[in-house]
C-alpha positions as a Markdown table, in Angstrom:
| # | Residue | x | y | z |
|---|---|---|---|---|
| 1 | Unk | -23.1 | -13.2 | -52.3 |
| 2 | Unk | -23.0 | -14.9 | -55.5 |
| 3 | Unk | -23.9 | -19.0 | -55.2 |
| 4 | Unk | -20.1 | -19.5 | -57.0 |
| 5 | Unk | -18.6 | -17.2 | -54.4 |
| 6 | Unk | -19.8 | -19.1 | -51.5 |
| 7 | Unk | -19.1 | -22.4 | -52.7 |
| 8 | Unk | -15.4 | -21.1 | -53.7 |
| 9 | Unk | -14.9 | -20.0 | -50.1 |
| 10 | Unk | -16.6 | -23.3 | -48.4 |
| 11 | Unk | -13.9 | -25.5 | -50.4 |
| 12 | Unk | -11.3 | -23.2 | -49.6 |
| 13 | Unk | -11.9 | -23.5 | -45.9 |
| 14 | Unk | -14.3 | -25.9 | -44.6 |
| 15 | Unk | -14.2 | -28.4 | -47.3 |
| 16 | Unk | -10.6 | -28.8 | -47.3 |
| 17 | Unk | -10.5 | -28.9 | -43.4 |
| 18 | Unk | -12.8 | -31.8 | -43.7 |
| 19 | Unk | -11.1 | -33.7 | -46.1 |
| 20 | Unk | -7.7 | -33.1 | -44.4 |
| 21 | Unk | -9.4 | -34.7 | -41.0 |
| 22 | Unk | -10.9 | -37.6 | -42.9 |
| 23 | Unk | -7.5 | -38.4 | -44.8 |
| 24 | Unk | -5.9 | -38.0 | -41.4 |
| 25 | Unk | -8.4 | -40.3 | -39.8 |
| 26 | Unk | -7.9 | -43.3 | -42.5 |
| 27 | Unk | -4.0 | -43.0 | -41.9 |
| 28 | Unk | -4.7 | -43.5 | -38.0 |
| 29 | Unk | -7.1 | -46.1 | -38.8 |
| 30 | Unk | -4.9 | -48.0 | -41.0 |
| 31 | Unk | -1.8 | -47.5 | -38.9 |
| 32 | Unk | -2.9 | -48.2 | -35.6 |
| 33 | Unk | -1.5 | -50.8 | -33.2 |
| 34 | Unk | -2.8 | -54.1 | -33.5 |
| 35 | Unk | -3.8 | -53.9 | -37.2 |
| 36 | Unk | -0.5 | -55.7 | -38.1 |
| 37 | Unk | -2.6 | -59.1 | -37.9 |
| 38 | Unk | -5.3 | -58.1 | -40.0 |
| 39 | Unk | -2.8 | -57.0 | -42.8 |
| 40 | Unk | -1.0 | -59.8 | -43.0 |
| 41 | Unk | -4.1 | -61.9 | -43.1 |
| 42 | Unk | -5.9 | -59.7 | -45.8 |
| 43 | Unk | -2.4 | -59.8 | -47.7 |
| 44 | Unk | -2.0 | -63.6 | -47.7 |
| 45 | Unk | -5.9 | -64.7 | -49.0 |
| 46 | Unk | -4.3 | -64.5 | -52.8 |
| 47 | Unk | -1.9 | -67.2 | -52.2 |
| 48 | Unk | -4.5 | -69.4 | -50.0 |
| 49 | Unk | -4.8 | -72.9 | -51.2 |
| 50 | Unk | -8.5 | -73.4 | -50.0 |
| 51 | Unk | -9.1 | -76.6 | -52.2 |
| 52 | Unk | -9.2 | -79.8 | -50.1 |
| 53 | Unk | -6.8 | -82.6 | -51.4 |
| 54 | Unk | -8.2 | -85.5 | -53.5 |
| 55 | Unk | -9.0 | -88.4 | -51.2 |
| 56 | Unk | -9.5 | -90.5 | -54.0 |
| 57 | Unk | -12.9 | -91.2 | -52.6 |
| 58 | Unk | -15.4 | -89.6 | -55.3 |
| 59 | Unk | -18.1 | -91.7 | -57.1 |
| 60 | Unk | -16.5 | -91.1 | -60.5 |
| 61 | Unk | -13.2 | -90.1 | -59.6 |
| 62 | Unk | -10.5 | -90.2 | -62.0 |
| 63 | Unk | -8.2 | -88.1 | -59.9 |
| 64 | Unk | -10.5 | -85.3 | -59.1 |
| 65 | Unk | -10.5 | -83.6 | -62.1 |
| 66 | Unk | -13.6 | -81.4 | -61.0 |
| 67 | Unk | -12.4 | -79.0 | -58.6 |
| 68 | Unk | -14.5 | -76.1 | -56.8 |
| 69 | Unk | -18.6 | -75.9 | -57.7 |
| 70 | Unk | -18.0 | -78.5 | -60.4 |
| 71 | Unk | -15.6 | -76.7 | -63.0 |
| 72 | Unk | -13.9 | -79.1 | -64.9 |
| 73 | Unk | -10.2 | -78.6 | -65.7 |
């Protein structure tokens, strides 16, 4: 049997079997009860205002106008 041959016939069957089962697999995994949390948490870090307010406290502050690691606005 010709190398070509056998690999046509292995993706054909096997291969696609495989691939069916591991799509199937991620479905279940993402569908599956008690993920809801997670989602909604993983979908909400975008619009997560992590940034402390100014306290006004700051050696040179003149409003805070360095924010997160320094970068000035």
């Amino acid at each position: 049997m010709e190398t070509y041959t056998f690999l046509r016939e292995f993706a054909d069957s096997w291969a696609l079997l495989a691939l069916t089962l591991i799509f199937l697999g991620v479905v279940v995994f993402a569908f599956r009860p008690g993920s809801r949390a997670l989602h909604d948490d993983a979908a909400s870090i975008p619009l997560r205002d992590d940034r402390a307010p100014c306290s006004g406290g700051c050696p040179d502050c003149g409003n805070c106008k360095t924010v997160d690691f320094g970068v000035t606005k």
